[in-house]
C-alpha positions as CSV (number, residue, x, y, z in Angstrom):
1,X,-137.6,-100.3,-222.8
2,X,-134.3,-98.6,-222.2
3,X,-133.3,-96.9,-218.6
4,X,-133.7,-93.3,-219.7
5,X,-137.1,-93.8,-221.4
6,X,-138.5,-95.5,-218.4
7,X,-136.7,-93.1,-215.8
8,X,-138.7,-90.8,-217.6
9,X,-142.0,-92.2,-217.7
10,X,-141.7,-93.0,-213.9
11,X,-140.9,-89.6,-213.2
12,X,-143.4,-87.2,-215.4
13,X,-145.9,-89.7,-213.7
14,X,-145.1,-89.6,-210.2
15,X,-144.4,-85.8,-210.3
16,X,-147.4,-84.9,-211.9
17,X,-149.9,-87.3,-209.5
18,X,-147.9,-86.6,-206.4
19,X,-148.2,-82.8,-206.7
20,X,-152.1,-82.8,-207.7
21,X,-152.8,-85.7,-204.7
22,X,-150.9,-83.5,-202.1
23,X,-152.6,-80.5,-203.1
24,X,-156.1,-81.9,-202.9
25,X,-155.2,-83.2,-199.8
26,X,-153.7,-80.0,-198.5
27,X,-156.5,-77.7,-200.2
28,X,-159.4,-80.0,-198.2
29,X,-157.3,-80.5,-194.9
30,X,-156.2,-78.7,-192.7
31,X,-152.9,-78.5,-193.4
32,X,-153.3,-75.8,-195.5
33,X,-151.4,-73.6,-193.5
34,X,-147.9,-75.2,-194.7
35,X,-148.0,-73.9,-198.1
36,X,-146.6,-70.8,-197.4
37,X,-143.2,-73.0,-196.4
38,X,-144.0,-75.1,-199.4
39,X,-143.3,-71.8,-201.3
40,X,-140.4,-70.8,-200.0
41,X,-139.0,-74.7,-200.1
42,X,-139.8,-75.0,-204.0
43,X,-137.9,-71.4,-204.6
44,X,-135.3,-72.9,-203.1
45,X,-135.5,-75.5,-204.9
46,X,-136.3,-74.2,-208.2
47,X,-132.7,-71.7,-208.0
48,X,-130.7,-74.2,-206.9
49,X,-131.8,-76.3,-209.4
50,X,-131.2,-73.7,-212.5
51,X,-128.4,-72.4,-211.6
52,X,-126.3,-75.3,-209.7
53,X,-126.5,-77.7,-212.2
54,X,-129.4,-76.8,-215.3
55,X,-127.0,-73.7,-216.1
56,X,-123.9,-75.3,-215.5
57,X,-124.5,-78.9,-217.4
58,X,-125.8,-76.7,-220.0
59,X,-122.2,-74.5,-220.3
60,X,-120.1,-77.4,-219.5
61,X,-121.0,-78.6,-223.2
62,X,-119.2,-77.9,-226.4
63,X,-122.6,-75.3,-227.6
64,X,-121.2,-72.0,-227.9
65,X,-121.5,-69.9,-224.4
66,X,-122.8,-66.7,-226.3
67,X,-126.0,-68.6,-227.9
68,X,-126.6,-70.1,-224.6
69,X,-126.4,-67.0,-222.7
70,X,-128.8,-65.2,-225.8
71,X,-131.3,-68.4,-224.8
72,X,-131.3,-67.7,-221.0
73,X,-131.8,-64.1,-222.0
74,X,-134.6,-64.5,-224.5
75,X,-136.1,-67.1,-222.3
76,X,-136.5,-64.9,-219.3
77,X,-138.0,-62.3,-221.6
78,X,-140.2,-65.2,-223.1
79,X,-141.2,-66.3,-220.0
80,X,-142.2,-62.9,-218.6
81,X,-144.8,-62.4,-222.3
82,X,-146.0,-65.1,-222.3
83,X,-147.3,-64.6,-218.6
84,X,-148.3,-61.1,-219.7
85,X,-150.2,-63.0,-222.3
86,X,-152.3,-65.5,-219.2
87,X,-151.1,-68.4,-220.9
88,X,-148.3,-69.1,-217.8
89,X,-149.7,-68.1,-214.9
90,X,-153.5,-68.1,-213.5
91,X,-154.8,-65.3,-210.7
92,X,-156.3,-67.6,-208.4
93,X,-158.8,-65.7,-205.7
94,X,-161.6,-67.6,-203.6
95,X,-163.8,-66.9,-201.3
96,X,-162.5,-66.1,-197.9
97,X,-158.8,-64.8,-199.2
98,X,-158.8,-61.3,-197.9
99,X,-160.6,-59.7,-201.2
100,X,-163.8,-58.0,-201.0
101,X,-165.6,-60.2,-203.0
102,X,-169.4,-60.6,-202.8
103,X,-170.7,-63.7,-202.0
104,X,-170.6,-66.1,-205.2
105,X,-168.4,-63.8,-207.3
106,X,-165.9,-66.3,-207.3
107,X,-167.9,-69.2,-208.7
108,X,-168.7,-66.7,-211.0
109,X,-165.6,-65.6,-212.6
110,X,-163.9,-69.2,-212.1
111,X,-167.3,-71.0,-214.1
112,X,-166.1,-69.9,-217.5
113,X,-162.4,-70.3,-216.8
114,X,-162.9,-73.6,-215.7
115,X,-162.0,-75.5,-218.7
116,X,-158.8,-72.7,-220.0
117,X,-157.5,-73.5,-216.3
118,X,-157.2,-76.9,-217.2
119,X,-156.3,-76.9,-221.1
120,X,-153.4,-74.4,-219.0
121,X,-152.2,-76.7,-216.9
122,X,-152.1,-79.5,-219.5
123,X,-150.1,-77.1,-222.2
124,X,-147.7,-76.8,-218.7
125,X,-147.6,-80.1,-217.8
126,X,-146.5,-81.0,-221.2
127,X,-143.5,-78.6,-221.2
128,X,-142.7,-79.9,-217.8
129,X,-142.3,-83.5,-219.1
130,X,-140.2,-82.3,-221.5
131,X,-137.9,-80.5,-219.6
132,X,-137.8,-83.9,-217.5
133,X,-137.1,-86.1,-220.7
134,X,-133.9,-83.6,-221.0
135,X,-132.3,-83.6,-218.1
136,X,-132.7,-87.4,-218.0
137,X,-131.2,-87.8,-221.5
138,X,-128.2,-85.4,-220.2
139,X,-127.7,-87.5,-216.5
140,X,-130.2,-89.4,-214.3
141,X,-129.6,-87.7,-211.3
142,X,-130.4,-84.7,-213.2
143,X,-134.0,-85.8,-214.4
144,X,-135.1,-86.7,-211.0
145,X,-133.9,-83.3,-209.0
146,X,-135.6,-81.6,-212.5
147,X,-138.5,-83.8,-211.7
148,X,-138.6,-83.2,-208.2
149,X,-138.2,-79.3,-208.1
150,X,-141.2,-79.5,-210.6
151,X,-143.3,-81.1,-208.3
152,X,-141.9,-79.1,-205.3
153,X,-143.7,-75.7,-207.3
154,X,-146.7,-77.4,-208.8
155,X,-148.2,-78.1,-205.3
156,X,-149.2,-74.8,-204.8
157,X,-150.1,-73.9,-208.3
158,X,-152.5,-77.7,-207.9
159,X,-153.8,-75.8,-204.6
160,X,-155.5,-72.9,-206.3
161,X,-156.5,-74.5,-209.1
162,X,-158.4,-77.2,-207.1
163,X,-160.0,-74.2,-205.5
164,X,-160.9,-72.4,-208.3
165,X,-162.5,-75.7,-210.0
166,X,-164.6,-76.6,-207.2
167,X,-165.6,-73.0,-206.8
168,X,-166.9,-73.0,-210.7
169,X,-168.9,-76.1,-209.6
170,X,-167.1,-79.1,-210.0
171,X,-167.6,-81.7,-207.3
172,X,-164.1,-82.4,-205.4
173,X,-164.0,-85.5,-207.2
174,X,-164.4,-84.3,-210.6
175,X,-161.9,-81.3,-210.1
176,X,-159.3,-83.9,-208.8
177,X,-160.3,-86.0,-211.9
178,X,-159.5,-83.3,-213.8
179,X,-156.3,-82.2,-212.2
180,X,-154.9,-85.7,-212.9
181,X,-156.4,-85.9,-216.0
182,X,-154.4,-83.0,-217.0
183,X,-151.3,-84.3,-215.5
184,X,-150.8,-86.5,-217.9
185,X,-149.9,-84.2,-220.5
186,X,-146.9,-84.3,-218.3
187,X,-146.1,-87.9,-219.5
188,X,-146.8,-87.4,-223.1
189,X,-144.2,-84.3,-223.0
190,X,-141.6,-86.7,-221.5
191,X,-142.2,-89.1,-224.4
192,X,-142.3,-86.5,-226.8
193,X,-139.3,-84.7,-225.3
194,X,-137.3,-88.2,-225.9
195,X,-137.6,-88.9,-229.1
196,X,-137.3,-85.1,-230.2
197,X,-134.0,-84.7,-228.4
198,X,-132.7,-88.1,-228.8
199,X,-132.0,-87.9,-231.8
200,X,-131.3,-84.2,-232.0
201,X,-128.8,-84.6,-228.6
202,X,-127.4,-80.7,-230.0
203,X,-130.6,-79.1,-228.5
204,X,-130.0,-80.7,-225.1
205,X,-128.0,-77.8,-223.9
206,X,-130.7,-75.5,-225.4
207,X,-133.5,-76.7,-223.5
208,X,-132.0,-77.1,-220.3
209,X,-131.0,-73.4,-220.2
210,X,-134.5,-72.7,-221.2
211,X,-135.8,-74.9,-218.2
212,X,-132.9,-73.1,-216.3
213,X,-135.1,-69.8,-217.1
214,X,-138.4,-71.4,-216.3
215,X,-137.2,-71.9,-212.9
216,X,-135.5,-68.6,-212.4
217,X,-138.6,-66.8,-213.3
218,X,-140.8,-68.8,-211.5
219,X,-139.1,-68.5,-208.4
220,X,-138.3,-65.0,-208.6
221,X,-141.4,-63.4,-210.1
222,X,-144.0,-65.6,-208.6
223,X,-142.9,-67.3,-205.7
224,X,-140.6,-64.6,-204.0
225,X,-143.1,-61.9,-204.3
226,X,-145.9,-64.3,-202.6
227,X,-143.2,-64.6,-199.9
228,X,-142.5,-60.7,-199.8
229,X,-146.1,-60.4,-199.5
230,X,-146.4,-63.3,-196.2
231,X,-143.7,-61.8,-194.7
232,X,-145.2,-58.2,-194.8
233,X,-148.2,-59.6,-192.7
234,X,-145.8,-61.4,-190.5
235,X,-142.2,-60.8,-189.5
236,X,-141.7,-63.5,-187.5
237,X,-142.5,-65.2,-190.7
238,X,-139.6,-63.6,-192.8
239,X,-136.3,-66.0,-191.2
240,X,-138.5,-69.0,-191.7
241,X,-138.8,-68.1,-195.2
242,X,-135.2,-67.7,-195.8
243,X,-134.1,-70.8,-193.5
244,X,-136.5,-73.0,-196.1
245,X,-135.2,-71.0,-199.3
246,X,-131.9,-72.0,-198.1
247,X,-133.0,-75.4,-196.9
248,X,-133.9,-76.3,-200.7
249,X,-131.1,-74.5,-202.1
250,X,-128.6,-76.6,-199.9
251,X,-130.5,-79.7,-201.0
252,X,-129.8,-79.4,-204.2
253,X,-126.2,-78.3,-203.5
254,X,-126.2,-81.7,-201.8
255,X,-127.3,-83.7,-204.9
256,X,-125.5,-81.8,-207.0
257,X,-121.9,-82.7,-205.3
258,X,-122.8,-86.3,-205.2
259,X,-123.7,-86.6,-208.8
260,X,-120.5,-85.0,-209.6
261,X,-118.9,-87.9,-208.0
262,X,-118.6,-90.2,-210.9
């Protein structure tokens, strides 16, 4: 098995179990109360990550600059139907979150969405591993901060989706079953992703400005506004916020610099 391939593997796996493990242990712990700075970490994160070296690796190639720049346009726009659409992006609620909900309603709503939360994640997972399979094939360093800044924003995405599954009546176990289960669509993307671009290398810069606007509109239309949102309840909260948005975009500023030092 070459490097890349198995760079890859080890990565779709490890992001996809770390991030459904830490949320079930944050979701039953009670720890909870860091996701909020696990949100503004992963935006950080995520923008550093698209635009420090996705965008750049992607322009630094011999595609032409006007179809790339068409690609992070129609990707945004993509990005933001296809969430219009509920095929994205879940409206996680439970019990106890500040809604006036009636007792139960919750279980309720979540029973029949059970299984589309799920089949959802897995459809996402798969496109994550694909991304990750990219950036590999484009530079190591590359696939892991990919893999990692995935990971980083599926925590809290894991978090309500464990809630909303053991609301609709799975056991903790099964729902964490489940979760994992449904990571490893993740894996199969990466494999997938490899032998798609591999031997077509000239969609490489394609798919890494398309990541480029995953991440972009991730972090601006659903993890920012969750931060707007916190800090609205809380001002203290607000320069923690931005100290961790700019604690993950100087990590990846970090990386970045060193894997240009080659």
């Amino acid at each position: 098995m070459n490097a890349p391939l198995l760079h890859i593997l080890l990565a779709t796996a490890a992001a996809g179990a770390l991030s459904v493990l830490a949320a079930a242990w944050l979701s039953l712990s009670l720890l909870s109360g860091i996701v909020p700075r696990l949100v503004s970490l992963s935006a950080g994160l995520l923008l550093g990550t698209a635009v420090l070296h996705l965008i750049p690796e992607a322009f630094e190639s011999q595609t032409d600059l006007h179809a790339l720049s068409w690609t992070l346009l129609f990707g945004l726009v993509g990005f933001f139907l296809l969430e219009k659409l509920a095929i994205m992006r879940h409206s996680h609620h439970h019990e106890g979150d500040g809604h006036a909900h009636h007792e139960g309603h919750d279980r309720a709503e979540a029973g029949p969405g059970g299984l589309l939360i799920l089949v959802g994640d897995a459809i996402h997972n798969f496109a994550d591993g694909a991304m990750v399979a990219a950036a590999f094939l484009i530079d190591i360093k590359l696939g892991w901060l990919t893999a990692i800044a995935i990971a980083a924003h599926e925590i809290p995405q894991e978090i309500g989706d464990f809630i909303v599954l053991v609301n609709a009546g799975y056991s903790r176990s099964r729902a964490l079953g489940f979760n994992l289960l449904a990571s490893l669509a993740g894996i199969l993307g990466g494999l997938v992703g490899y032998f798609a671009f591999a031997t077509s290398a000239e969609l490489l810069p394609y798919v890494l400005v398309v990541s480029a606007a995953s991440f972009i509109y991730i972090a601006l239309a659903d993890l920012v506004p969750d931060l707007h949102r916190q800090s609205r309840l809380r001002q203290r909260d607000s320069l923690v916020q931005i100290a961790l948005l700019m604690l993950g975009i100087l990590i990846v500023a970090l990386l970045t610099s060193q894997a240009h030092l080659h």
